[in-house]
N, C-alpha and C positions, 0 to 999 in steps of 0.2 A: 685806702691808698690815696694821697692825697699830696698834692707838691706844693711847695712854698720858696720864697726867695729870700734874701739877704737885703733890705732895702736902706738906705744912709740920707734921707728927703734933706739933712743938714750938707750937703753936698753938691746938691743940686740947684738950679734955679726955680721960685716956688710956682713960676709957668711951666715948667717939664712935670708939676706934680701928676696932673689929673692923667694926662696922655700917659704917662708910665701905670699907674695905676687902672687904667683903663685894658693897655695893651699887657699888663699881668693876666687879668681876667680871661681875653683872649686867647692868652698863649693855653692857658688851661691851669694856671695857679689858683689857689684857695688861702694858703697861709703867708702872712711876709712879718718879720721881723725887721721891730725899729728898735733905734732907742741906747743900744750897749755901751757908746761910747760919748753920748752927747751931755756929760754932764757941765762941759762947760758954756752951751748953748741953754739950755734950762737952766742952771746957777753962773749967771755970768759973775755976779758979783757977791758978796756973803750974805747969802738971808735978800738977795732980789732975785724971784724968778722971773722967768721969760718965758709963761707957757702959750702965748700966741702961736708961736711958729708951730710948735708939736701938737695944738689942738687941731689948726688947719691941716694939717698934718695926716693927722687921726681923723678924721672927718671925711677926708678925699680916699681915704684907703677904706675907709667902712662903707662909702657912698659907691664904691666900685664893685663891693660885696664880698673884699677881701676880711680875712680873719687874722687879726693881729696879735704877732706875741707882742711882748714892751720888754727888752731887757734893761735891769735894774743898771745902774753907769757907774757902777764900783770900781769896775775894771781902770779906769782911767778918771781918777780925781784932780780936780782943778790946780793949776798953778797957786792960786791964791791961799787955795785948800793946802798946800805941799806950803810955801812961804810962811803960813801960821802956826805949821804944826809939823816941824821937820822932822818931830821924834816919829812921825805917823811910818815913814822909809822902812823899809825889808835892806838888813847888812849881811855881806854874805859872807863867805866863808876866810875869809882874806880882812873879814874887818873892816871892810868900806861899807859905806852907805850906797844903795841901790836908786838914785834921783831921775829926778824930774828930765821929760827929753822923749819918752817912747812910751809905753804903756805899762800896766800892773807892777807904781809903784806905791805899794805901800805892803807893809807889815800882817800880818793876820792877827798879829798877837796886841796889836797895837789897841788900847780901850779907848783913845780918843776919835781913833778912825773907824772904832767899831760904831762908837757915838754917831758918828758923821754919818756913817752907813747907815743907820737907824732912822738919821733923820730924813736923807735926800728920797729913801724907800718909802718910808711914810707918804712923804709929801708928793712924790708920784701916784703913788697905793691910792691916795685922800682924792687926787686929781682924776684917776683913769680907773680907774677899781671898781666902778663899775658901768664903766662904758659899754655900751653894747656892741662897740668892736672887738674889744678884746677878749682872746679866747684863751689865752694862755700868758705867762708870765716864764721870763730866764732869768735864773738869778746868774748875779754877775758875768762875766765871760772867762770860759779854758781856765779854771781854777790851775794855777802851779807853772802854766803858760811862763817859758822863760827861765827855767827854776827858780820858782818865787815859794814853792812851799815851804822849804826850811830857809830860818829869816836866825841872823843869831845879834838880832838886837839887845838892849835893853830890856825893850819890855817883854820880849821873847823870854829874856834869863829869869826873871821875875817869875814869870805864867809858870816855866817848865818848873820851878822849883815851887808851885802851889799845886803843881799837876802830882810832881814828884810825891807830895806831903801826904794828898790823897790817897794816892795808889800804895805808899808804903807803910803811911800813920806813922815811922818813928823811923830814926836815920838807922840805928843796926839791923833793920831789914833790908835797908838800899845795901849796906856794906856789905851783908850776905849775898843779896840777889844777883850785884856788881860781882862779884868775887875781888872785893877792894882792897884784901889783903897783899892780893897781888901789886908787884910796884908800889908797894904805899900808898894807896890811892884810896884810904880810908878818910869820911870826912865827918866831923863832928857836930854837923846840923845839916839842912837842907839849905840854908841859903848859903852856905861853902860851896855846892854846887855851882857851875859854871856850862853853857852850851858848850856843845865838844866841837870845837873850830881851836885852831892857832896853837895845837898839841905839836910838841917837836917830830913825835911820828905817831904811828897810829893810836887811837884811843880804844879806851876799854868797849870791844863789841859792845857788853849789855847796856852800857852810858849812851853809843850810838843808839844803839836800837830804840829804849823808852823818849830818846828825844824823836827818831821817827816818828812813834808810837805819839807822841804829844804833838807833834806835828799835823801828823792827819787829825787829831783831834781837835786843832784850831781850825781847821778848813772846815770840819764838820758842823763844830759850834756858830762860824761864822757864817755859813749859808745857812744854820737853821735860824738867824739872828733875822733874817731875812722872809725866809719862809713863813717863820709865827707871825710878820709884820703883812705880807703881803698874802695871808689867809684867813686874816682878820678882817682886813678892808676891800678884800676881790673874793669873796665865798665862791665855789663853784666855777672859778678858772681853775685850767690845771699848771702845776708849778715845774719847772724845766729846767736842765745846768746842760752846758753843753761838754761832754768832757773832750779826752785827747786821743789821741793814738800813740800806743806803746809809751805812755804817760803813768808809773805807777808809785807820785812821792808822795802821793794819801789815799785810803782804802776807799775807791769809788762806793763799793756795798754798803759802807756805812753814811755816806753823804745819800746815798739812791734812798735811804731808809725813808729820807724827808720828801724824798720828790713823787708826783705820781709818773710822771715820764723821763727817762733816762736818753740823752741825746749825745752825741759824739758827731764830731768833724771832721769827715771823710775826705782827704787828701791821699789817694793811693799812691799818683807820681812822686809825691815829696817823701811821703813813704818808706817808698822804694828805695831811692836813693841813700834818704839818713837814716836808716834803721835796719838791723838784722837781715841783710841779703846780701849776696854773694857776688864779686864781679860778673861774674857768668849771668848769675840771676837778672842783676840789673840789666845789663846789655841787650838779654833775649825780651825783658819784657819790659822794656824801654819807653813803651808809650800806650804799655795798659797798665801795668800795677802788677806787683805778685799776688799769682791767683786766691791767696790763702791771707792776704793783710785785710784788705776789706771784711772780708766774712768774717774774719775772727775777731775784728771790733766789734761787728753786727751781733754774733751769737754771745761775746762776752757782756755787753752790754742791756741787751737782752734781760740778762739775769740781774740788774741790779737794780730796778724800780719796781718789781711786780709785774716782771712780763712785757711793758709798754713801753715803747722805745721809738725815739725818730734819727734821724740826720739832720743835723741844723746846716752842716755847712757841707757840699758836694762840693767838690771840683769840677770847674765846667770847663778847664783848658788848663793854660799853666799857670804856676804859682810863681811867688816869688823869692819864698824863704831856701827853697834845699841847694845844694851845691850848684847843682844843675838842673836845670828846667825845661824838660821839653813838653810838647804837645803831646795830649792824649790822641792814638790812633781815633781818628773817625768812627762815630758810634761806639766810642768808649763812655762817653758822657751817660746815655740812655741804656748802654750794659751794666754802668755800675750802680745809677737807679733802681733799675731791673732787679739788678742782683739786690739790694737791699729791702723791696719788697718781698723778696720769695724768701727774707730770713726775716720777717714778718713786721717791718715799717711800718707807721701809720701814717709819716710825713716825711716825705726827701726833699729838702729846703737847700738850694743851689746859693753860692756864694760866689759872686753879688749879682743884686741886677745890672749893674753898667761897672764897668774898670774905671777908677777914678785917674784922674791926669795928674795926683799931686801927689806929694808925701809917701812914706815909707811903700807905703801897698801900691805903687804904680802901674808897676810891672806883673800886678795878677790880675789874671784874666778875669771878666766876669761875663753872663749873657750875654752883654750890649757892649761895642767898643765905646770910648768916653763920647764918639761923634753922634751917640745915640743910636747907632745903627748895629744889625743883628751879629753877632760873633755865632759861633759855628754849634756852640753850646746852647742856644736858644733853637734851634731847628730842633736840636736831639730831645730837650726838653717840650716840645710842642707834638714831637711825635708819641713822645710816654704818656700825654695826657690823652690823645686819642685812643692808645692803645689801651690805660687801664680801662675805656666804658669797655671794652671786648669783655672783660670778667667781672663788674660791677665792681662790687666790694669781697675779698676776700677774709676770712677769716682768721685771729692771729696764728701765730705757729704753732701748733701743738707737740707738748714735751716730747723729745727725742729719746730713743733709746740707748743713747751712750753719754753721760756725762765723764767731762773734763775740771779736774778740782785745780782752782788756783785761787793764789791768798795773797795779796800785794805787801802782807809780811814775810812771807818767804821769800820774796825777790828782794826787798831787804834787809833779810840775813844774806841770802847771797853776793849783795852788793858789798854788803860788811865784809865779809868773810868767805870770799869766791875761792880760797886756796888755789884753783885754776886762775889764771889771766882771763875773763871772758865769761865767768860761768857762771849765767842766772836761773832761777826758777823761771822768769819771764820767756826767756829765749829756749829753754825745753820744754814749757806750756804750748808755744808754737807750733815748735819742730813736729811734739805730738801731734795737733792740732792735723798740721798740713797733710801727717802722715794718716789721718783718720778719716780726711776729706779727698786723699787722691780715691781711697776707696768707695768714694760716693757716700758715705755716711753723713747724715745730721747731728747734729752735735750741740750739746747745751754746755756754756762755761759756766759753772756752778764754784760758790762758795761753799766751804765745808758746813756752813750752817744751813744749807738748803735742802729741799725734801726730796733723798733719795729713791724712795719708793716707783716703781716702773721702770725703774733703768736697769736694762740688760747686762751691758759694760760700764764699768767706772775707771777713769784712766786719773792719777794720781801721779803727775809724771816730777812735781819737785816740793813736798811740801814738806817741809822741817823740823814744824812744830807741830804736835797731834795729838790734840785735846782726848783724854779717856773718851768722852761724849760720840765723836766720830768715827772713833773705833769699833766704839761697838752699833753704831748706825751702819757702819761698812757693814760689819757682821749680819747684819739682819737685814742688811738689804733685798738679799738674795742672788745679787747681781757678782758676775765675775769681774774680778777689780785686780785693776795691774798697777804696781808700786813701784815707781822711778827709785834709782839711788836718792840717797841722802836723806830719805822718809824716815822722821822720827829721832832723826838725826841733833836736834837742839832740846831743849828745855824753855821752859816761857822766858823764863831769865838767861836765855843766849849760854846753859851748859850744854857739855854731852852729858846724857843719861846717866844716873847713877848705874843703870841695867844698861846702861851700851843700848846706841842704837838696835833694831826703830823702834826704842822704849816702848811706848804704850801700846804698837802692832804687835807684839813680841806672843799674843794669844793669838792671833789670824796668822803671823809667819813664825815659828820659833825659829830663829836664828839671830846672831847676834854679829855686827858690824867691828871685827877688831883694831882694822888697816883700813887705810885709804889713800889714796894717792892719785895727782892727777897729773894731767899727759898733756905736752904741747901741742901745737898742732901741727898736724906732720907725723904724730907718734899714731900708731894702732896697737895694740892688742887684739890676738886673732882668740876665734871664737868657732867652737864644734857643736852646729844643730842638725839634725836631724842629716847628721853626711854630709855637710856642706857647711865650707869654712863663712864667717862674716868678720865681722871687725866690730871692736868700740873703740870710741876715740871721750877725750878730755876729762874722763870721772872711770875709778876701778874700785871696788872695794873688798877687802879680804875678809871673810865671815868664818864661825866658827857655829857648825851645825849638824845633827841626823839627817839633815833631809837629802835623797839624793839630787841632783840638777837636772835640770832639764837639757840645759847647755853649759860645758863645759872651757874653761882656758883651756892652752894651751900645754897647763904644767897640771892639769884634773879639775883643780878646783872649779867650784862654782861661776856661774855666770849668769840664772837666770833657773830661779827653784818656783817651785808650785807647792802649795799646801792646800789641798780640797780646792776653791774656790776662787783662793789669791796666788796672783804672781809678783813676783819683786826680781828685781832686775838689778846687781851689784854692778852693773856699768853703764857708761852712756851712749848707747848703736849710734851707728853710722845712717845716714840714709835708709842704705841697702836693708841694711839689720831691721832696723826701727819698722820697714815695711811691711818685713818679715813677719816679726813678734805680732803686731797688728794684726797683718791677716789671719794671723794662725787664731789670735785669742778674735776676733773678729766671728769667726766661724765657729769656736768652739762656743760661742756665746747667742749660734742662730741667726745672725745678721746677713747672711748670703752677702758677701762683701764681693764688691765687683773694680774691677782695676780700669778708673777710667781716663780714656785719651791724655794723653799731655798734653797741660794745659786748660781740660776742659774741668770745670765744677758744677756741681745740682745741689738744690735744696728743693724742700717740697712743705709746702704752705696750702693747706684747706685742700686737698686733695690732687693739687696741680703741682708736678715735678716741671721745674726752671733747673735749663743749663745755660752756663755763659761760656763761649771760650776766649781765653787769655792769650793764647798761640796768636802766634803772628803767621802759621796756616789755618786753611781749612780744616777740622776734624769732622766727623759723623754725630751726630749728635746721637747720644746715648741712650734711645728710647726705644721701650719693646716695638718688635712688628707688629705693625696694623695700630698704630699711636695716631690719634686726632689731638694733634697740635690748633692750640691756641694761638700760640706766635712762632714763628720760624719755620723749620722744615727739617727734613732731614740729614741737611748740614748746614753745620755752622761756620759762617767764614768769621776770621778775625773781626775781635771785637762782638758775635753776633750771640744771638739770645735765642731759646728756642721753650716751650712749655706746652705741654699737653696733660691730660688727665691721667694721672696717675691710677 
C-alpha cells in the first residue's frame, strides 16, 4: 500500500522542483507521475529534442527517493505534429474532423500517427528505460477519454475493411452474418464497405457491432504498439494505462492482457453527478460519492491485468469537468483511499500535486492550492500515510466468493439495440453490483473468460451473447448462478437464436424466450414471491416452458424459474425486488448475507474487514462484539473508516 501523485515539473518554476519533491517524501508519497502531456516540451520542434528540462526533472524526483512512472505523450500531440499530418485527426460521427485546441486529437486507426507514436516512445524508452528512477511506465492517458474510440476517418474506413476481410475471408459471409439481405444492403466486396455514420436512420446492428468490435481492437493494437516498444528498452518496469469510469467503447480485458497493472481514475463526485444516479441519489450523497461507484471500478478493475491494480488519479477536492462540483465532505479524501486499499490497491496516486492557475484544468483542485500552500486534501493524504505503517503491508485481495460476469460487448448490443430508452448491460451490472454489496459481500467483476472455480454465487445479470465454452464452465462450476433477462439472447452476429433465446443456456434452463417487451419508466409489473407482492420495471419476457416458477405475474406466468442450480430471471426487479432475489440466492448459496446500515460498505483484504460510511449520519459500524479495531471505532461518523481483524 503505497501513495503517489500526479506531478506537471513543465508547470512549474524549475526552483519549486526540489522543495515539492522534497515535501512529497514528507507527506508520505513513494510514487509520482510525470511526463503524459509534455510532448510538446520534449519535441518542441520536428526531430529537436529538449530533454534538459525532464532529465533535471527526473533526477530531483529520484534524488528525493521518489519512484517514477513516465507516461508515454500520445495523449496530446504537437501542433506541428497535427499541421503536417492533418489525416492523423479522429472524425466523428457527423463527418467533422476532431482538431487541434484540447487534447486526444488524433485517430487510432491512423499509420502515420501510429508511426509517430513509435517514434517519440522509442526515443523516451532509449532516454529513460533504464533510469534507476523509473519504476513503471503509462502508456498514453484515458484511452477513449472524450469519445475518441470510434473515429470514422479515412483511414479508419480503410483498417475496418482489412479488419473485415480477416474475420470473414470472403464478402458472402459478411452478407450472411450482416443479415444484408435485409434492405438491400448486400455488398459485393469489402471495400463497398463504409463506417456506419451519416445513415438516414439506424444501421444494420451487426455493421454496428463488428465496427465496435474493430474499434476496440484498434485501441488494443495501439497500446500493444507501445508496450512491445517500452518492454524492449525498460525490461523489468511494470507497464500501466490508466482507464475510466463507466467508460465501456473498447474491451478493457483485452487491452489489461498487455499490461501488468491495471489503473483507473477515481473521480466519485464527477461520478456522481454524470453517471447512472438518481436525483435523490445525487442530493444525499452530494459530497461523498455513491457508495457503490468507487468499489465497482476498484473490483472491476481488478480483474483485468492479473489481479494487480492502482488508482492513478484520486480526487483530492473538486473537479472541474461534471455539471456541478462540489466539495468532498471532510475526510472523504482519505475514506476513498481507505476504501481502495481494502479492495486491494497497491498505489492511490492523488491528482495533482498543486491546482494549476491556467488553461482548461483550473478549476480542479489538487493537494496544493496554485499559491504552493496545503488544500485540505494534502492533510487527508498525510494522515493515510501514517495510518498504513499501523498494518505494514497487507496482502492482495483474495478471490471472492461471488462473481459478477460482465462483457463490454454486451453493453454494446444494448447500446445498439436497447429496445427500452435507457437499458444497458452496464447499468444492470451495477444495479446488481450495489445490490450484492448493501449485503456486505465481496465481489469479483469477472469476464466470462475467467476462472470460475471457487465461486459460491455467480451473478450474470446482462450478457447476450454466450459462447458454448461458458456454458458449460457455468455448469461445472458448482456454484449457484443467477441469469438476468436478455442472457443468450443474441448470436455473435447480432441474431436471435435460431433456438430462441437463451440459446446456448437452454441445457442449465430449458425454457425458451418467446415475447419481450419493455416498459417505461413509471410502468411496473407486479410480481408474487413467496406471499409478498414486488415489482419489475423496464425489461419483461414471456417464455414457453415445464418448469414451474418460483415467482409468478400477475396473470401466472413465470417471473423468476430455477432448475437444480440456475436461476433466470424473465424481468428486470426494482430495488426492493432485486434485494430480495439476492438475499434469498445469497443464503441458499451459504454466504450468511447481512443487510448493512445505509450508506455503510466493507471489504476485507488479508484478513482485515474495512468499513467506510457514505451517510451523511453517523452509523455503527458493522463489526462483531469484542472486534479489535485497527482504525476507527465503533461508529462511524460521516465520511469515517473503521477495520479490524476479521
Amino acid at each position: 500500500m503505497k501513495l503517489g501523485v500526479c506531478y506537471y515539473p513543465e508547470h512549474w518554476p524549475e526552483e519549486w522542483w526540489a522543495d515539492d519533491a522534497r515535501a512529497m517524501t514528507e507527506m508520505g508519497i513513494s510514487w509520482v507521475r510525470i511526463g503524459e502531456f509534455a510532448w510538446s516540451r520534449i519535441e518542441p520542434e520536428p526531430g529537436r529534442f529538449d530533454w534538459g528540462w525532464l532529465d533535471r526533472a527526473m533526477e530531483t524526483l529520484h534524488a528525493a527517493g521518489l519512484c517514477i512512472v513516465v507516461g508515454t505523450p500520445t495523449a496530446t500531440p504537437p501542433k506541428w505534429l497535427v499541421d503536417r499530418d492533418p489525416s492523423m485527426l479522429a472524425v466523428d460521427r457527423a463527418g467533422r474532423p476532431r482538431k487541434f485546441g484540447s487534447r486526444r486529437h488524433y485517430c487510432f486507426s491512423s499509420e502515420s500517427y501510429r508511426a509517430e507514436c513509435a517514434r517519440i516512445v522509442t526515443a523516451i524508452a532509449e532516454r529513460y528505460g533504464k533510469h534507476p528512477g523509473v519504476g513503471a511506465w503509462q502508456t498514453d492517458n484515458e484511452y477513449g477519454c472524450h469519445d475518441t474510440t470510434l473515429s470514422y476517418s479515412d483511414a479508419a474506413a480503410r483498417r475496418f475493411r482489412s479488419w473485415l476481410a480477416r474475420r470473414y475471408n470472403d464478402i458472402a459471409s459478411l452478407n450472411r452474418a450482416w443479415g444484408g439481405v435485409f434492405w438491400s444492403q448486400e455488398y459485393r466486396s469489402f471495400d463497398e464497405v463504409d463506417p456506419p455514420n451519416l445513415a438516414v436512420t439506424e444501421v444494420n446492428p451487426s455493421h454496428q457491432l463488428d465496427y465496435n468490435r474493430f474499434a476496440s481492437d484498434e485501441v488494443v493494437s495501439f497500446n500493444k504498439l507501445q508496450v512491445d516498444i517500452l518492454r524492449k528498452l525498460s525490461p523489468g518496469r511494470d507497464i500501466i494505462h490508466n482507464f475510466m469510469g463507466f467508460y465501456t467503447e473498447f474491451d478493457h480485458h483485452e487491452v489489461g492482457r498487455d499490461l501488468d497493472i491495471a489503473a483507473w481514475d477515481s473521480y466519485p463526485l464527477g461520478f456522481l453527478e454524470q453517471f447512472l444516479s438518481t436525483a435523490a441519489e445525487k442530493a444525499r450523497y452530494l459530497r461523498q460519492g455513491h457508495p457503490d461507484i468507487a468499489a465497482f471500478h476498484h473490483d472491476l478493475y481488478r480483474g483485468c491485468a492479473g489481479g494487480r491494480w492502482w488508482v492513478m488519479e484520486q480526487q483530492p477536492g473538486p473537479v472541474n469537468w461534471a455539471n456541478y462540483n462540489p466539495a468532498p465532505l471532510p475526510g472523504m479524501v482519505r475514506a476513498w483511499t481507505w476504501e481502495a486499499f481494502a479492495h486491494g490497491a497497491e498505489v492511490v496516486s492523488y491528482f495533482r500535486w498543486r491546482q494549476v492557475p491556467f488553461a482548461q484544468e483550473q478549476m480542479h483542485a489538487g493537494l496544493h492550492l496554485p499559491d504552493r500552500s496545503e488544500d485540505i486534501g494534502a492533510a487527508e493524504a498525510r494522515r493515510v500515510a501514517r495510518e498504513i505503517a499501523v498494518f505494514g503491508q497487507l496482502k492482495p485481495c483474495a478471490k471472492a466468493k461471488v462473481a459478477l460476469v460482465f462483457t463490454y460487448e454486451s453493453d454494446w448490443m444494448t447500446q445498439i439495440q436497447p429496445q427500452g430508452r435507457g437499458y444497458r448491460a452496464l447499468r444492470a451490472t451495477f444495479e446488481m453490483y450495489c445490490a450484492l454489496r448493501t449485503l456486505g459481500m465481496d465481489v469479483d467483476v469477472v469476464s466470462p473468460s475467467a476462472d470460475l472455480s471457487g465461486y459460491v454465487l455467480i451473478v450474470v445479470p446482462s450478457l447476450l451473447h454466450v459462447e458454448e465454452s461458458f456454458a458449460v464452465r457455468l455448469a461445472h462450476s458448482g456454484a449457484l448462478v443467477l441469469l438476468g433477462p436478455r442472457a443468450g439472447s443474441k448470436t455473435r452476429d447480432f441474431h436471435i437464436p435460431d433456438n430462441l433465446p437463451p440459446s446456448t443456456l437452454q441445457d442449465l434452463m430449458p425454457l425458451q424466450v418467446t415475447r419481450v417487451e419493455s416498459l417505461r419508466p413509471g410502468v411496473a409489473c407486479d410480481v408474487l414471491f413467496e406471499g409478498e407482492r414486488f415489482h419489475g420495471t423496464a425489461w419483461r419476457e414471456h417464455v414457453r416452458t415445464e418448469l414451474k416458477p418460483l415467482a409468478t405475474f400477475d396473470d401466472g406466468s413465470g417471473a423468476w424459474f430455477v432448475n437444480g442450480k440456475i436461476h433466470y430471471l424473465t424481468l428486470w426487479p426494482d430495488a426492493e425486488f432485486l434485494a430480495r432475489i439476492v438475499t434469498h440466492l445469497s443464503s441458499k448459496a451459504g454466504l450468511e448475507p447481512v443487510v448493512l446500515p445505509e450508506g455503510v460498505r466493507t471489504s476485507t483484504r488479508d484478513g482485515v474487514r474495512f468499513a467506510i460510511n457514505y451517510a451523511p449520519e453517523a452509523r455503527r459500524t458493522p463489526a462483531p462484539p469484542g472486534a479489535t479495531y485497527v482504525l476507527g471505532g465503533a461508529i462511524l461518523e460521516p465520511a469515517g473508516v473503521a477495520a479490524w481483524r476479521a
